[in-house]
VMD Tcl script that draws the C-alpha trace (Angstrom):
set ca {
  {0.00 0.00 0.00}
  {1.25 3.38 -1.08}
  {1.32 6.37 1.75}
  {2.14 9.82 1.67}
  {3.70 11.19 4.66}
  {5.15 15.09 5.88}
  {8.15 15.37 7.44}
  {9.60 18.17 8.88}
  {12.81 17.13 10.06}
  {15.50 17.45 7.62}
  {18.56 16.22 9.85}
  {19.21 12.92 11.90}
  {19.11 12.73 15.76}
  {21.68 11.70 17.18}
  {21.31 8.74 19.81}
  {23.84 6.13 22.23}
  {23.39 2.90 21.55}
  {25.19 0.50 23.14}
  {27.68 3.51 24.13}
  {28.42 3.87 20.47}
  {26.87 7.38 18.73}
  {24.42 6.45 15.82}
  {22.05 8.48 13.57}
  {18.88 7.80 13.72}
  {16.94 8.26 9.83}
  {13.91 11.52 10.68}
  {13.68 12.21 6.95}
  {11.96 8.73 5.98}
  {14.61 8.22 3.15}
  {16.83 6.37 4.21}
  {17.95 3.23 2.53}
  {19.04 1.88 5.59}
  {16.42 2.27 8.38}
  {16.01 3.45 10.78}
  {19.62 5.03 10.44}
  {20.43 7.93 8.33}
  {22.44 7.03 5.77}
  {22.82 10.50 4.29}
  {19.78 10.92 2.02}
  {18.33 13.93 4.16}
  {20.39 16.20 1.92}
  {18.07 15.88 -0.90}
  {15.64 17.67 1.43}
  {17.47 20.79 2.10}
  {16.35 22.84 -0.54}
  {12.44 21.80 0.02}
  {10.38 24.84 -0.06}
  {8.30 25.12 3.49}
  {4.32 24.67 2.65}
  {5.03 22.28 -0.39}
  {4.26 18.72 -0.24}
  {7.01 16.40 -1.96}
  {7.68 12.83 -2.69}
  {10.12 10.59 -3.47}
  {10.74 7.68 -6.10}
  {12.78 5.19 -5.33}
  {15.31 6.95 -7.34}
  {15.47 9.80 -4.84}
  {14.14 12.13 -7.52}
  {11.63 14.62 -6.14}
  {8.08 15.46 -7.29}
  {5.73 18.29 -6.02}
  {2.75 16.23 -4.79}
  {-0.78 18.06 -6.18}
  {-2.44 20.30 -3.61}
  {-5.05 17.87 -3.03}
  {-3.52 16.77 0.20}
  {-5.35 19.19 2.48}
  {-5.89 16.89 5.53}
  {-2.32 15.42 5.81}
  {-1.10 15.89 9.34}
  {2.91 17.05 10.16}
  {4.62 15.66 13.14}
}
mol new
graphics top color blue
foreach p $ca { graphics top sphere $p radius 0.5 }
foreach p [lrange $ca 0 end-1] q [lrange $ca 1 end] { graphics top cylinder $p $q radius 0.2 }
display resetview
């Protein structure tokens, strides 16, 4: 099943695991979850209020504004 999901966070958080410093994935594009493996940075340019997806390319789109009811978190 397809989903569409907002994020807002463009960065990783950092966390201790086993007393070892890892990056946990907040961007949803990661290829490697749920650590970052670096893919955020295709999200740095997004423009705030716009509604993008990915392919499994990591090219963007601009979703449609038909979207009104999607919730951020």
């Amino acid at each position: 099943m397809a989903r569409l999901v907002k994020r807002t966070a463009h960065d990783p958080a950092a966390v201790m695991i086993d007393g070892k410093e890892q990056w946990l994935c907040r961007c949803g594009l990661s290829q490697n979850q749920p650590f970052c493996d670096g893919s955020h940075k295709l999200t740095l340019d997004e423009e705030p209020g716009r509604l993008y997806w990915y392919d499994e390319d990591g090219e963007r789109h601009e979703a449609s504004s038909g979207f009104a009811d999607i919730r951020t978190y």
